[in-house]
Backbone as a chain_set.jsonl record, in Angstrom:
{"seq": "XXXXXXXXXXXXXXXXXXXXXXXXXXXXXXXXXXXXXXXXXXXXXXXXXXXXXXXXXXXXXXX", "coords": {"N": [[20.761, -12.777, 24.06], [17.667, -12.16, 22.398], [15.734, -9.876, 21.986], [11.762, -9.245, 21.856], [11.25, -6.866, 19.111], [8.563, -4.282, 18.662], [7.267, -3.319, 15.722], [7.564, 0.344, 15.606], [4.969, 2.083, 14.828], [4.32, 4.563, 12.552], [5.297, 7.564, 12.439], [3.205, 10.575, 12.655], [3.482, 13.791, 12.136], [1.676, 17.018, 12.638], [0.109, 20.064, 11.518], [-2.357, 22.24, 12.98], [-4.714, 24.642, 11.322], [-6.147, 27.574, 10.377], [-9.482, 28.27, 10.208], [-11.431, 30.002, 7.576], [-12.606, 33.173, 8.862], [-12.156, 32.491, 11.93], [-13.388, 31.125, 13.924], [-12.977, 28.239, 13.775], [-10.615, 25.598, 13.95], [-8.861, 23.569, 11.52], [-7.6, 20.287, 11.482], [-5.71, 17.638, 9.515], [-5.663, 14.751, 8.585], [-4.016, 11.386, 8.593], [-4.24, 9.571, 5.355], [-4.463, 6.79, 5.317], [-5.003, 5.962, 8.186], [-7.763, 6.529, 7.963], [-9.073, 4.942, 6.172], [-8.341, 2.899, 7.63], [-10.428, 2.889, 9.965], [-12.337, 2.997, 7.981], [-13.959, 5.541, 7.587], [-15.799, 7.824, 5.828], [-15.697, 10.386, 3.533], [-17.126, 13.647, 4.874], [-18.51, 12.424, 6.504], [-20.172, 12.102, 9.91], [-18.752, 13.014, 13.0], [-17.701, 12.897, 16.13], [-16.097, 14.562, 18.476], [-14.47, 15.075, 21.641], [-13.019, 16.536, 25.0], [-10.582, 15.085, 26.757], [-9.155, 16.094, 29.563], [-5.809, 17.396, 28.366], [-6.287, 16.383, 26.026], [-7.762, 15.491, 23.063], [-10.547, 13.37, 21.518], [-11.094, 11.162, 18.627], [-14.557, 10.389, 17.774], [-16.686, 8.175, 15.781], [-20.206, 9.042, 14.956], [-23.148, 7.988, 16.485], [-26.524, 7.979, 16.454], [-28.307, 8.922, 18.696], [-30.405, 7.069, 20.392]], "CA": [[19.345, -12.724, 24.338], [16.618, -11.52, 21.317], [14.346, -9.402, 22.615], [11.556, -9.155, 20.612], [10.782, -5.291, 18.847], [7.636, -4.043, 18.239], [8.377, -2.174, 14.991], [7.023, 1.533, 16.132], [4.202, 2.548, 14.226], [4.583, 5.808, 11.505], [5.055, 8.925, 13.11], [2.805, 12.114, 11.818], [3.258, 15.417, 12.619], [0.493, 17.671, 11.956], [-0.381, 21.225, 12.085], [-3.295, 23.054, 13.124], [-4.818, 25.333, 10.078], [-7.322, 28.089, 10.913], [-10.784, 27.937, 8.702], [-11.729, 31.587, 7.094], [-13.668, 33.776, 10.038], [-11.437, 32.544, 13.155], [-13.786, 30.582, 14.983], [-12.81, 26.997, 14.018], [-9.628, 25.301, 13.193], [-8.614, 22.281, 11.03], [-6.498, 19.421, 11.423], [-5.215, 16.666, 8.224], [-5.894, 12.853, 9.553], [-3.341, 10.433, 7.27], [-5.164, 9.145, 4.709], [-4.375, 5.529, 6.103], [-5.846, 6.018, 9.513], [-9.343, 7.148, 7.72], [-8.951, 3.838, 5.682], [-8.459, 1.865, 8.621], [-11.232, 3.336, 10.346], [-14.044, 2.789, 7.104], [-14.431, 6.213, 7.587], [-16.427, 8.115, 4.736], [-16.176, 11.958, 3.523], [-18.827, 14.322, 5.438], [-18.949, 11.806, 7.738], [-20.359, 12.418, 11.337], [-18.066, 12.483, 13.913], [-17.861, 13.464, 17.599], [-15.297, 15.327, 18.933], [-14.815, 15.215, 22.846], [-11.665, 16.832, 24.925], [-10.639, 15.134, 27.979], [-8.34, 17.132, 29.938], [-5.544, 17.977, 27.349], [-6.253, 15.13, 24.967], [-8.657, 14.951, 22.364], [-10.883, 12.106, 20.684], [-12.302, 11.495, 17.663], [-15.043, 9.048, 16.999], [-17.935, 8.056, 14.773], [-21.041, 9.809, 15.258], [-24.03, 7.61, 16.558], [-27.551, 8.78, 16.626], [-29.373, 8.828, 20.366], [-32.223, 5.927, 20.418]], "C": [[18.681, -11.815, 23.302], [16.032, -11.301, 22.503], [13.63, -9.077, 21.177], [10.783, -7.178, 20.55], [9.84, -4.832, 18.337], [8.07, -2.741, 17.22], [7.228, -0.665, 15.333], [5.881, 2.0, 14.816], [4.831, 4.427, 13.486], [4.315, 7.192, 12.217], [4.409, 9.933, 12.326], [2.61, 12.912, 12.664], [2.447, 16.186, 11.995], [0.48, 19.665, 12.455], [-2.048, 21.946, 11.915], [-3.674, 24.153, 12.021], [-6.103, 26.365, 10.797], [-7.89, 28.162, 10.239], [-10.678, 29.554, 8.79], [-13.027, 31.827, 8.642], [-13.226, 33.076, 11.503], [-11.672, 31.811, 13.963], [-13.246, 29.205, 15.21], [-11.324, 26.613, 13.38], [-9.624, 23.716, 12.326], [-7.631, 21.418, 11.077], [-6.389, 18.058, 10.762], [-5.207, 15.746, 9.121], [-4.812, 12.225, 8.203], [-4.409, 9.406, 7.042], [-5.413, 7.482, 5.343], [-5.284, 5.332, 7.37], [-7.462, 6.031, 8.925], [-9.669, 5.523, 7.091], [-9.269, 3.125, 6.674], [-10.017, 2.023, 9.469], [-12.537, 3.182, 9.616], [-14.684, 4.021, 7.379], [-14.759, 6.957, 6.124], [-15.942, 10.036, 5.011], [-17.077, 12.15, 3.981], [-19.148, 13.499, 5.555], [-19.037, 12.03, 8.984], [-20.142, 12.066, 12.37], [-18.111, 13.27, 15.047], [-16.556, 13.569, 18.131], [-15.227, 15.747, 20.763], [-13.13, 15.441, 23.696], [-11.985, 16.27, 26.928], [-9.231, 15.651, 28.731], [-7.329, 17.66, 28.757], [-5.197, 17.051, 26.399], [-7.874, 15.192, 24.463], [-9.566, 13.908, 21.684], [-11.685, 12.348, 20.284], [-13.286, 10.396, 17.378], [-15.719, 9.477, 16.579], [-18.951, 8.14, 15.629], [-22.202, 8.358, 15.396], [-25.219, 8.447, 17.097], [-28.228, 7.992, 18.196], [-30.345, 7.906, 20.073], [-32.727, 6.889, 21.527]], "O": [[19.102, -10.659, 23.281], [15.833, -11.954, 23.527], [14.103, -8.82, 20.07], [10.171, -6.521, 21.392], [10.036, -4.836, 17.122], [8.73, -1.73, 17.46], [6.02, -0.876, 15.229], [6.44, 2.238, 13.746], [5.623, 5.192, 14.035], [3.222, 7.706, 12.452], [4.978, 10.244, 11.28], [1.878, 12.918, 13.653], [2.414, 16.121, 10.766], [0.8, 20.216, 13.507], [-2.686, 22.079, 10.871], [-2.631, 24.74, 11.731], [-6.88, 25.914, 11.639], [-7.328, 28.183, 9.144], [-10.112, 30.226, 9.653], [-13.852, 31.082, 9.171], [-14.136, 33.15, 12.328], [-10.832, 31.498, 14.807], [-13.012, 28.799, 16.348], [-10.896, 27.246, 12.415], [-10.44, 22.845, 12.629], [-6.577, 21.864, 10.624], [-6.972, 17.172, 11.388], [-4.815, 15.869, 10.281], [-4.901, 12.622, 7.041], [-5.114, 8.727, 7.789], [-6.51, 7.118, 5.768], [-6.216, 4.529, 7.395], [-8.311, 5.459, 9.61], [-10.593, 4.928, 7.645], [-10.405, 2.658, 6.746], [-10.695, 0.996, 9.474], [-13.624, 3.195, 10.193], [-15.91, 3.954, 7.473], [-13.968, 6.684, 5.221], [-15.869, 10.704, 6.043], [-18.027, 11.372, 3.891], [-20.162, 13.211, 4.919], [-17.934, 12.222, 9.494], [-20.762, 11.179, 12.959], [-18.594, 14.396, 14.93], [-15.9, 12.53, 18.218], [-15.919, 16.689, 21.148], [-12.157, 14.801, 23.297], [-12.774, 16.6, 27.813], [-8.195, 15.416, 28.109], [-7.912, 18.445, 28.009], [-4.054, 16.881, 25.976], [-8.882, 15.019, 25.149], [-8.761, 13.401, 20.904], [-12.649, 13.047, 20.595], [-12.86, 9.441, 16.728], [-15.918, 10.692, 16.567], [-18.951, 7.623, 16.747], [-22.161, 7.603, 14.424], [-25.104, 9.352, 17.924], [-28.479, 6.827, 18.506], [-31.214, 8.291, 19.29], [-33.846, 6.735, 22.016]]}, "num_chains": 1, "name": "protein.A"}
């Protein structure tokens, strides 16, 4: 019996970086993902934490 295998997507491990002055930190996206996404440099994104999981999307403006 084949079963069939979904081949596992690319694992990245990342670490957390702290910016100068303490308040904020930074964390490296693989370049691929940003690609996929059509995301742009100093592009405006929204940042929202639901219980202990984060998400990131693209920033739309309020009508």
């Amino acid at each position: 019996m084949v079963k069939d295998k979904k081949k596992p997507e690319k694992s990245y491990v990342r670490h957390l970086t702290k910016i100068a002055g303490g308040t904020s930190y930074a964390l490296v996206i693989p370049m691929d993902y940003i690609r996929d996404l059509g995301w742009k440099d100093r592009q405006k994104l929204v940042v929202r934490k639901y219980g202990k999981r984060l998400s990131i999307q693209d920033w739309k403006p309020e009508d």
